[in-house]
N, C-alpha and C positions, 0 to 999 in steps of 0.2 A: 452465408452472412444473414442476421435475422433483422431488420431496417422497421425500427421502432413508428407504426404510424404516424404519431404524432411528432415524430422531430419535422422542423422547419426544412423545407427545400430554397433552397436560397438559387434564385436566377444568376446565371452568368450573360454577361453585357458585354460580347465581344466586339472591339469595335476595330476594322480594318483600315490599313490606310494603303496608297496606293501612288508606287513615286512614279513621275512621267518619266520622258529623256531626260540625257544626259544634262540638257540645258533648265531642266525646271526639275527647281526642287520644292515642290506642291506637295501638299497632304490634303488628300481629299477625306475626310471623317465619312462613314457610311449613315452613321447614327446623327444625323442632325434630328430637332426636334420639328416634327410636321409645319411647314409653313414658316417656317425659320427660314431668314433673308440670308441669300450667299452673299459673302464679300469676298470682292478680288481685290486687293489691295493693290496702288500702280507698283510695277514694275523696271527696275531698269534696264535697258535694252542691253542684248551681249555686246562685247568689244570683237566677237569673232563669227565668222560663220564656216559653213561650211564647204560654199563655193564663192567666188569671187564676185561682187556687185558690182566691180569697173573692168571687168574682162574687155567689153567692149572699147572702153576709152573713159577719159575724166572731160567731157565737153570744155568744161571753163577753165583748166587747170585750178580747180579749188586745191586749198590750202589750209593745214589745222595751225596757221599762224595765226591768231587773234587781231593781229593789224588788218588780216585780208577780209575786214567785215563784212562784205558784202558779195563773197565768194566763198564764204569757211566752210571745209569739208568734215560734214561727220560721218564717221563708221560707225552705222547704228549694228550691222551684222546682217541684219536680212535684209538692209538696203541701203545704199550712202544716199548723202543730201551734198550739195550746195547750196548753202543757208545765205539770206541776204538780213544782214541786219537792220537795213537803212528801210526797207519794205515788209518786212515780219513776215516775209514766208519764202518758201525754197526758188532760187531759181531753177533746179532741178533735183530732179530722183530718181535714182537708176537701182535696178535689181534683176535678179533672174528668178523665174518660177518653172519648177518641174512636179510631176506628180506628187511627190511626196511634201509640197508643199500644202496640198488641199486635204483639208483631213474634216473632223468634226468638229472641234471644238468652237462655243458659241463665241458673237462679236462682242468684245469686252467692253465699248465705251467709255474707256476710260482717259477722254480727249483730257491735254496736261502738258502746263510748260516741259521742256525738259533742261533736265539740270545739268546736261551736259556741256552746254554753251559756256563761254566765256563769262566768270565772276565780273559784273558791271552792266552788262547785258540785257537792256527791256527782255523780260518773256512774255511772251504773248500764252496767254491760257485758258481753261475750258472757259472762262468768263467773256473772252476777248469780243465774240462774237457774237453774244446777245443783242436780239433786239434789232440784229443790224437789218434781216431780211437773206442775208444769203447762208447758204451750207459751208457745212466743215468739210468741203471736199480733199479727200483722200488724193493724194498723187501715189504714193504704194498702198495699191487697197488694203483693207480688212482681208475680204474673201482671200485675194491671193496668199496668206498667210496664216491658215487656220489648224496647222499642224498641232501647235502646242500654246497652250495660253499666255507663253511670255511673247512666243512671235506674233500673235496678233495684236497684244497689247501693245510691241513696239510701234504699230502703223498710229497710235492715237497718242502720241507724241505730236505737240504742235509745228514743229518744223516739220512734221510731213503734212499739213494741209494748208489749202488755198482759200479762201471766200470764194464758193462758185454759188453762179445762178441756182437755183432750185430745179431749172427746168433742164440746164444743161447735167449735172450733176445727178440726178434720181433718172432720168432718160435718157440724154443723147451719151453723155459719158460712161453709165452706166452698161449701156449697150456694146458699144465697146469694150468691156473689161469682159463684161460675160461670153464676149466672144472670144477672148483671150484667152480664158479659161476653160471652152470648151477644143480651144486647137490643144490645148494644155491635155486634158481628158483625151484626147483623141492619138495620143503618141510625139508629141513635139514638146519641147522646152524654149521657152522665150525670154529674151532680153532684151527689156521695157526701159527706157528713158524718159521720164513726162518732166513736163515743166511750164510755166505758164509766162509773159508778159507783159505789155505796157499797162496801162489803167485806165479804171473804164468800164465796169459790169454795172447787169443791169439786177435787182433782185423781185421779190414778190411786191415789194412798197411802191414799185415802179420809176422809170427814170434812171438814168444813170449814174451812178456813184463811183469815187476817186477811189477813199479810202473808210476803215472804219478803226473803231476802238482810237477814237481821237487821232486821227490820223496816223499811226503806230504802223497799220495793217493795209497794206496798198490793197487793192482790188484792180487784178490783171484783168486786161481786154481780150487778153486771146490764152486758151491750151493748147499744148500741144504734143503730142507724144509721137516715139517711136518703137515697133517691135518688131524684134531680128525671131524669125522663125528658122528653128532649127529641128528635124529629128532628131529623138533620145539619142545619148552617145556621150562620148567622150569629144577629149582634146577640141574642144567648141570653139576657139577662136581660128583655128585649123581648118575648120570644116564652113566657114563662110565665104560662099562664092559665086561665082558671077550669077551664080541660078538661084542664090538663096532669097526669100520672098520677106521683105521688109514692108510694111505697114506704118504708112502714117499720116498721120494727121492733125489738120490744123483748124480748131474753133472758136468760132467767136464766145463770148461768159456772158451768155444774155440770154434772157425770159422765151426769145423767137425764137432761139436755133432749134435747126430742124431736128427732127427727133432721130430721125437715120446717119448714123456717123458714116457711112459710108459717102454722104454728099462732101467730107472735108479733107478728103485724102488728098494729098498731095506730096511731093517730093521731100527729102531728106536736104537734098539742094537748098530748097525754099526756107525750111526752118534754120539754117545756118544762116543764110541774108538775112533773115527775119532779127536771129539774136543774137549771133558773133559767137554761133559756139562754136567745135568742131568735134561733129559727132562721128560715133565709130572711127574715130582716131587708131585705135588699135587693129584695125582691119585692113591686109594688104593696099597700097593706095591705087592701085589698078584696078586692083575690086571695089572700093571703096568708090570709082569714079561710075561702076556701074549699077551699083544696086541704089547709090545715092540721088543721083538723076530720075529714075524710074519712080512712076506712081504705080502703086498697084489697084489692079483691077479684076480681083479673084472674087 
């Protein structure tokens, strides 16, 4: 073939796209233009997952009846809530995290009512909390969910956070998650229940505060969580027993708390007097009467 010098080469602009899981359906373009801003637009959360977020137990017996306002359970997928309407934030959040839940993808920020609540509904949103002095604390982390961009998008959904201190939230709280995630990194799967109570944090402005966003958004006095340490495996509600190592603890939402979560351990026991739940409901109650008593001290 004789290829005339002078004909025109015309460039080919191939441009890739690249679908995630099953659960996101993302297109990522390889060819954006230099310096061109990403947009992740919000998300809504799945109706399913692919392990069970209340294996352990439903503490409150939450309910997706719309009259139960102040107990409504939503199945976000990678984690239920019991939502309080009457205080704008969850009395609890339960989920399980395994290896494959920590993966790369970056923290999306994209805190936002969610529209999954009952039509009528205040929603409290990425606005609610301006100004106030305290953090959008995370009850199911970011990190713990960084598999695929829609699962981490779901933890910035406003029913999954609290008004925390600053100090307890980026430190003493944080310290805890991280250690969570590294029993996690280490060959264990855990199932986390956090939740917070009465009112009464302290933030950066100082002093102690009720509530914020016009009184809409209580501000609890105490966190507090728990986590069932289990080796990789199957059949996991099975495999919980008198020896399995529970973690928990209870803190105060104030500027002073100590920065070592290890000083607020305390008993499973304790946080049932504390809030009228009943956790680990789903776990033998002979087992249940041993691992819930014990503090640990590993």
């Amino acid at each position: 073939m004789i290829i005339n010098r002078f004909s025109r080469i015309i460039p080919i602009v191939v441009v890739l796209f690249f679908t995630a899981c099953s659960k996101d359906d993302i297109l990522v373009e390889t060819t954006n233009p230099v310096g061109a801003p990403i947009i992740v637009a919000p998300v809504a959360p799945p109706t399913f997952a692919t392990d069970s977020t209340l294996i352990m137990g439903n503490p409150s017996s939450a309910t997706t009846n719309p009259a139960d306002f102040t107990n409504y359970l939503l199945r976000e997928g990678y984690y239920s809530v019991s939502y309080n309407r009457e205080r704008g934030i969850p009395n609890w959040v339960s989920w399980h995290t395994v290896n494959t839940d920590l993966g790369s993808v970056p923290r999306q920020d994209n805190f936002r009512a969610n529209p999954n609540l009952p039509a009528g509904w205040y929603q409290v949103d990425n606005l609610s909390y301006s100004t106030s002095g305290f953090d959008r604390g995370h009850m199911c982390p970011s990190a713990d969910r960084t598999s695929t961009i829609v699962a981490n998008s779901s933890t910035f959904l406003m029913t999954n956070i609290i008004p925390q201190s600053p100090q307890n939230n980026q430190v003493t709280w944080a310290g805890l998650e991280d250690y969570c995630r590294n029993l996690v990194i280490g060959g264990n799967e855990l199932y986390i229940i956090s939740g917070a109570y009465g009112e009464g944090g302290s933030n950066t402005n100082g002093g102690l505060q009720a509530s914020i966003n016009n009184g809409r958004v209580v501000v609890p006095a105490k966190l507090w969580k728990v986590i069932v340490v289990l080796s990789n495996g199957g059949n996991d509600l099975n495999r919980v027993t008198a020896g399995t190592r529970v973690i928990s603890v209870v803190m105060p939402n104030l500027e002073t708390v100590n920065s070592d979560w290890r000083t607020y351990r305390n008993s499973v026991d304790f946080i049932e007097q504390e809030t009228g739940y009943e956790l680990l409901s789903n776990v033998i109650t002979g087992i249940q009467n041993i691992i819930e008593s014990r503090i640990d001290n590993q």
